[in-house]
C-alpha positions as CSV (number, residue, x, y, z in Angstrom):
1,X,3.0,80.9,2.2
2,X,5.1,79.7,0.0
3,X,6.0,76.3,2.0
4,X,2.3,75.8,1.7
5,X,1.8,75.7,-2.4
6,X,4.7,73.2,-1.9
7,X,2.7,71.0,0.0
8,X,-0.3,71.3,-2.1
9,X,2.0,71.1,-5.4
10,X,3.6,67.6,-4.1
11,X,0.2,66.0,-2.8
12,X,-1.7,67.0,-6.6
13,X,1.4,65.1,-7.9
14,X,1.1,62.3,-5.2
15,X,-2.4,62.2,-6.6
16,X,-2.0,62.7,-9.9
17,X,0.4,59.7,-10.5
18,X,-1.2,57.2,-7.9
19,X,-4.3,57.3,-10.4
20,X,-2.4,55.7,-13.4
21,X,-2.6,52.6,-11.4
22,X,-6.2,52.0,-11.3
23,X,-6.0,50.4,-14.9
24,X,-3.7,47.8,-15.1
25,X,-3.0,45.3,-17.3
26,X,-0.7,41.9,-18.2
27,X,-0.1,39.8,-21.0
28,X,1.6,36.0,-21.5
29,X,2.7,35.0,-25.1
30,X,1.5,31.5,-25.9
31,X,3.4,31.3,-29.1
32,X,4.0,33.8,-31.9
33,X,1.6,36.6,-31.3
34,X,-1.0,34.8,-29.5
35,X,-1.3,35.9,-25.8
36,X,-3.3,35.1,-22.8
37,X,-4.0,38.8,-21.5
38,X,-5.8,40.7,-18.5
39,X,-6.6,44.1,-18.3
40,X,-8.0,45.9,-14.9
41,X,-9.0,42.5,-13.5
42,X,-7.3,39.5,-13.8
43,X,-10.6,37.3,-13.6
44,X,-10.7,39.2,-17.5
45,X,-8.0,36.9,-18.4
46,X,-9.0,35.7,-22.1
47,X,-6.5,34.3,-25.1
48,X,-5.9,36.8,-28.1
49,X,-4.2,37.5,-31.3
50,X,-5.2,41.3,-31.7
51,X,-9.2,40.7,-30.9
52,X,-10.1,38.7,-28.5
53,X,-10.7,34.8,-29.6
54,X,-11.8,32.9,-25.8
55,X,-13.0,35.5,-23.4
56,X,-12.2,35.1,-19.9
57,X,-11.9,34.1,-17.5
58,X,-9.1,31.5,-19.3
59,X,-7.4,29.5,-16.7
60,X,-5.4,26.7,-18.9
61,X,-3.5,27.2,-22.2
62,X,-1.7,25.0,-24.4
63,X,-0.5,24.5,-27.9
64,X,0.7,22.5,-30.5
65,X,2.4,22.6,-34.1
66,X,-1.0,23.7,-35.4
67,X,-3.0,24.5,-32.8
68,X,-3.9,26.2,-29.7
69,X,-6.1,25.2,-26.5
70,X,-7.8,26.9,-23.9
71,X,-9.5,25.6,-20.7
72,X,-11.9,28.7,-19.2
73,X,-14.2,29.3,-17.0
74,X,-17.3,31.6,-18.3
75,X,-18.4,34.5,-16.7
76,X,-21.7,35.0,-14.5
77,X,-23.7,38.0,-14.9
78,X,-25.2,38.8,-11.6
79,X,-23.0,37.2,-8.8
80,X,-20.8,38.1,-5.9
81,X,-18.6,35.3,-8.4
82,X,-17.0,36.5,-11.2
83,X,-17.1,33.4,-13.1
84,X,-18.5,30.0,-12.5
85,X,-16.2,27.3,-11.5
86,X,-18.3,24.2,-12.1
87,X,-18.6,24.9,-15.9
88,X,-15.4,24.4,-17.9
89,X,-15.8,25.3,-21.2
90,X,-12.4,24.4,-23.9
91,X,-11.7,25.8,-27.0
92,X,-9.1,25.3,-29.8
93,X,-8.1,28.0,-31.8
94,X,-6.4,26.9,-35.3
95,X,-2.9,28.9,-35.9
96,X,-2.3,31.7,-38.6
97,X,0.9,33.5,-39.3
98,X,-2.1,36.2,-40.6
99,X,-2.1,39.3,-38.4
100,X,-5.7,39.0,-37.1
101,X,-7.0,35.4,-36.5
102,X,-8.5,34.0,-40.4
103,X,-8.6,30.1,-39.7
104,X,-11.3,27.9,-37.4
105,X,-12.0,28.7,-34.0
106,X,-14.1,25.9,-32.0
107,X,-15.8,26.6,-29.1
108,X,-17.0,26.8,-26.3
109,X,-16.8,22.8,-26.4
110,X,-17.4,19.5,-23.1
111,X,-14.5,17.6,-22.4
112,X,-16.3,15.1,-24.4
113,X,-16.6,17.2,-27.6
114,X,-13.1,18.8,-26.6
115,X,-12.1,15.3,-27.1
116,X,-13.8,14.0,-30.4
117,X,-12.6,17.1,-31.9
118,X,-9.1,16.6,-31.0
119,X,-9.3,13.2,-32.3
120,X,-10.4,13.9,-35.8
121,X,-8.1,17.1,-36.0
122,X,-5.2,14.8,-34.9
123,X,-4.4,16.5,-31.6
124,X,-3.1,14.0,-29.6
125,X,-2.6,14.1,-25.5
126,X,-3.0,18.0,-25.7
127,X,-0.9,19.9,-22.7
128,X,-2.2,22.6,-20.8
129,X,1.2,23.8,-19.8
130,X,0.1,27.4,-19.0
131,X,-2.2,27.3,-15.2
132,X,-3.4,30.3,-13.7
133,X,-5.2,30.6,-10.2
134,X,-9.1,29.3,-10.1
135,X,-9.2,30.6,-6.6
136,X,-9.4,34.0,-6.9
């Protein structure tokens, strides 16, 4: 009898501690306490500084002196897709040393606008040096 409550005693552990894996999460610093982060799914991937400021799915980070930039794919509603791959939206997100995000945040922008706006914010040959997987 008492070989049996063992059993039962290690498999409700077994089960017990398999669960906490079901929520799982990852993050990426971009610089300072900005982050590219993904919680349960990683098609949730989005850019944050303590709130979320591009929501995901966020394929393509990069950043400057002043500035960070974001290439993302939005999210579909009712599809076997979790987001659509033709549309790529871009963003850029001004930098604050403030705790939650107080300065501009432009998007979701074209290429073309993406580009204008770089332009007149003096953003020159901006570099998506953080890629993550579009074929998910």
């Amino acid at each position: 009898m008492r070989q049996i409550s063992t059993v039962y005693i290690v498999i409700l552990l077994f089960l017990l501690t398999s669960c906490f894996g079901l929520f799982d999460s990852g993050s990426d610093t971009v610089v300072d306490d900005y982050e590219v982060t993904w919680i349960d799914v990683i098609e949730s991937r989005d850019l944050s500084k303590k709130e979320e400021l591009v929501p995901g799915y966020v394929f393509a980070v990069g950043h400057d002196s002043k500035f960070i930039y974001a290439k993302q794919h939005p999210r579909k509603e009712s599809s076997t897709e979790k987001f659509d791959k033709t549309i790529i939206n871009y963003y850029i997100v001004e930098r604050t040393k403030n705790e939650f995000q107080d300065r501009p945040k432009y998007g979701p922008l074209t290429k073309a606008s993406f580009d204008s706006l770089c332009f007149k914010l003096g953003i020159s040959s901006p570099k998506f040096d953080m890629t993550y997987p579009t074929n998910l």
